[in-house]
BALUMLO-279201 format. One record per residue (C-alpha): residue number from 1; x, y, z; residue in one letter. Coordinates in nm, 2 decimals, m for minus. Each point is the difference from the previous one (the first is absolute). Layout:
% residues N
+-----+--------+--------+--------+------+
: pos :     px :     py :     pz : code :
+-----+--------+--------+--------+------+
: NUM :      X :      Y :      Z :    a :
...
+-----+--------+--------+--------+------+
//
This chain:
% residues 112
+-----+--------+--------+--------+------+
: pos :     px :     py :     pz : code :
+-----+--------+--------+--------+------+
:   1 : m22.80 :  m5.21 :  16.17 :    x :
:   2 :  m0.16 :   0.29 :   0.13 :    x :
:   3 :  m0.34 :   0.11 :  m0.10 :    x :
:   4 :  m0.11 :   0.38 :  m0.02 :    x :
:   5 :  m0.27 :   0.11 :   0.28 :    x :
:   6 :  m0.36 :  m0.04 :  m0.12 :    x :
:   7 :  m0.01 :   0.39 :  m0.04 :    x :
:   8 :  m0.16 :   0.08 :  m0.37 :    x :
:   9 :   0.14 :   0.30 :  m0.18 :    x :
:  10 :  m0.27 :   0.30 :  m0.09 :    x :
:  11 :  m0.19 :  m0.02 :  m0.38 :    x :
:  12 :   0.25 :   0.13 :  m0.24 :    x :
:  13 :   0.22 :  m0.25 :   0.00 :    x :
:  14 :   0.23 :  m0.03 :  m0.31 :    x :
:  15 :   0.14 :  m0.25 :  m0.17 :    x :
:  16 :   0.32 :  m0.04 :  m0.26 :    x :
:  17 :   0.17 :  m0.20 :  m0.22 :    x :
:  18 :   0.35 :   0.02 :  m0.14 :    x :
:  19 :   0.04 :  m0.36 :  m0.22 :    x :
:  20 :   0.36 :  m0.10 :  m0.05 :    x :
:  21 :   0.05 :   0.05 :  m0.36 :    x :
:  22 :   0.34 :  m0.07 :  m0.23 :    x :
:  23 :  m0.08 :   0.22 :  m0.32 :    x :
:  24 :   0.26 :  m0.02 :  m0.31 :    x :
:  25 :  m0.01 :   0.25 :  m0.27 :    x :
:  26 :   0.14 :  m0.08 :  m0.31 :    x :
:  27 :   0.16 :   0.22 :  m0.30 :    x :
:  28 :  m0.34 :  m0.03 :  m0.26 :    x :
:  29 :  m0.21 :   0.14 :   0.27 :    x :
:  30 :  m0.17 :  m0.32 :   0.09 :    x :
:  31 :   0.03 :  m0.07 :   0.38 :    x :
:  32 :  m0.02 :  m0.34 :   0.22 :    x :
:  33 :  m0.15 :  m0.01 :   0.36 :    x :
:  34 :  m0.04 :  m0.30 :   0.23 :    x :
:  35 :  m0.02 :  m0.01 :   0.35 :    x :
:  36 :   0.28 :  m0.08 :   0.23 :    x :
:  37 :  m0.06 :  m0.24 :   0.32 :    x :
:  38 :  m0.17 :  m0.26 :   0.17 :    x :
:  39 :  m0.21 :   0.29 :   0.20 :    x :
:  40 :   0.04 :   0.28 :  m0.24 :    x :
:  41 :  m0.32 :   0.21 :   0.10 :    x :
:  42 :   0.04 :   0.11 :   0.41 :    x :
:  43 :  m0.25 :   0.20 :   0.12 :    x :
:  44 :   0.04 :   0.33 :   0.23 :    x :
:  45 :  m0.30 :   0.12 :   0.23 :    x :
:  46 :   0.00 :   0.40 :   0.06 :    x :
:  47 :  m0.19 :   0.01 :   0.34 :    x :
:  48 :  m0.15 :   0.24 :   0.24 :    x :
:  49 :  m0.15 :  m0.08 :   0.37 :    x :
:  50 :  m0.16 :   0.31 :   0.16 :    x :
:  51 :  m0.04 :  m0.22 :   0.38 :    x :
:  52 :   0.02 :   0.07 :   0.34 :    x :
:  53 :   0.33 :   0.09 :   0.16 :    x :
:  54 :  m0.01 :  m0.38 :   0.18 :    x :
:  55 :  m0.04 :  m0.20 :  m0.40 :    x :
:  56 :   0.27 :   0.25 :  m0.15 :    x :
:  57 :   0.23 :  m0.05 :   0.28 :    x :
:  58 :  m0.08 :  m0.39 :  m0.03 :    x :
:  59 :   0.09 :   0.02 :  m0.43 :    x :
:  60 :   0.27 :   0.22 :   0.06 :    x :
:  61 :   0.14 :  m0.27 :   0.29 :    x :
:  62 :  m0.03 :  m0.29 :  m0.26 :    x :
:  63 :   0.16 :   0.21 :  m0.25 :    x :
:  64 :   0.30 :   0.10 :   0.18 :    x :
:  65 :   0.01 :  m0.33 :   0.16 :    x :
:  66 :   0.10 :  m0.15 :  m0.40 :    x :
:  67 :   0.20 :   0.31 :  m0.05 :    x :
:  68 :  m0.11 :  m0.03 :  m0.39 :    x :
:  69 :   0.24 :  m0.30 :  m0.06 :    x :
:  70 :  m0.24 :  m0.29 :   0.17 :    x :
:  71 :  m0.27 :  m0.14 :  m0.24 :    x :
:  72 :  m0.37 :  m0.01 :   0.17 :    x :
:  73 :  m0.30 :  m0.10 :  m0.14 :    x :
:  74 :  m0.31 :   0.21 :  m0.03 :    x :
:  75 :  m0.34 :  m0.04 :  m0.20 :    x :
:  76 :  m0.04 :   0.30 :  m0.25 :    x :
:  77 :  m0.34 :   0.14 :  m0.03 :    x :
:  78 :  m0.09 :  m0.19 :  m0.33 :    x :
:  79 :   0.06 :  m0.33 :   0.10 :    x :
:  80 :  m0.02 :  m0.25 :   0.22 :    x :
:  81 :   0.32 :  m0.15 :   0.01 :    x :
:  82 :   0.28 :   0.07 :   0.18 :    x :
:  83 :   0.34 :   0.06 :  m0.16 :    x :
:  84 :   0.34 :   0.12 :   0.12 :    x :
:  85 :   0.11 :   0.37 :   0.03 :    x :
:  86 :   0.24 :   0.24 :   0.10 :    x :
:  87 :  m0.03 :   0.39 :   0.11 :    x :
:  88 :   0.35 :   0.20 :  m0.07 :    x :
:  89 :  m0.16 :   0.35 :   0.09 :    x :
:  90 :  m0.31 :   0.11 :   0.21 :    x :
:  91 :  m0.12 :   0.33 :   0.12 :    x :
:  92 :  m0.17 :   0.08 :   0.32 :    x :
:  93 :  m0.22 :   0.34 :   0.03 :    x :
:  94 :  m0.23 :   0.09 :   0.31 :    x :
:  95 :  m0.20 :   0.26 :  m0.12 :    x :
:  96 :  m0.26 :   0.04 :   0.29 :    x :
:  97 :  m0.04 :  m0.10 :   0.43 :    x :
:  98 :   0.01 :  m0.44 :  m0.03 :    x :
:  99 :   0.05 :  m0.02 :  m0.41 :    x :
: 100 :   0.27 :  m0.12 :  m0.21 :    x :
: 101 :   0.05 :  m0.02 :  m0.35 :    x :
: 102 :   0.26 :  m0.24 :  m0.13 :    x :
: 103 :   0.09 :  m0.05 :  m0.37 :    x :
: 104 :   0.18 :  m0.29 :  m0.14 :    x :
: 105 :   0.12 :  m0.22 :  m0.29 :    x :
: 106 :  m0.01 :  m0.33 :   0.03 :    x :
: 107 :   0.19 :  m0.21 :  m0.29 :    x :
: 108 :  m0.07 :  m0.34 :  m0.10 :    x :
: 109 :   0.29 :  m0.23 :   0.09 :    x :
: 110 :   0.05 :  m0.37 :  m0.15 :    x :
: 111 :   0.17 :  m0.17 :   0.29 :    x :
: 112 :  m0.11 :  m0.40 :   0.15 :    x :
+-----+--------+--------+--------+------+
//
């Protein structure tokens, strides 16, 4: 399993959550929720890196390199425990001389 370079996003960092909810609705108005799955609350990381040319070419490398099918794991900012991610879309920017900007998601993944 391949773990994400020691490079730590920029402050501003955000988090979300998206539980996996099975909601019924019935005739009288009353309504039933309960959620659905053994890991029913991923998490998904909205991250920016404003690095050197050399660190965003070295993300954007590891990035392409899973070509946002292969599960790596990474250690978000509010913890210090590693779990299992993926990253389906990332954007690379170089606004000035030797500076990148890359923006990503990364989604938590349940895998062994």
């Amino acid at each position: 399993m391949a773990t994400f370079p020691s490079i730590a996003p920029t402050y501003g960092a955000q988090k979300s959550s998206q539980p996996a909810v099975r909601k019924v609705q019935f005739g009288d108005g009353y309504s039933q929720r309960l959620t659905f799955g053994l890991n029913q609350n991923p998490k998904s990381w909205s991250l920016t890196w404003e690095v050197s040319e050399a660190n965003a070419d070295t993300i954007e490398d590891f990035l392409d390199a899973r070509g946002g099918a292969e599960s790596f794991d990474w250690i978000p900012p509010d913890t210090a425990t590693s779990y299992k991610w993926i990253c389906e879309q990332w954007t690379k920017t170089i606004p000035y001389l030797n500076r990148a900007s890359i923006t990503a998601t990364f989604t938590q993944v349940f895998e062994p």
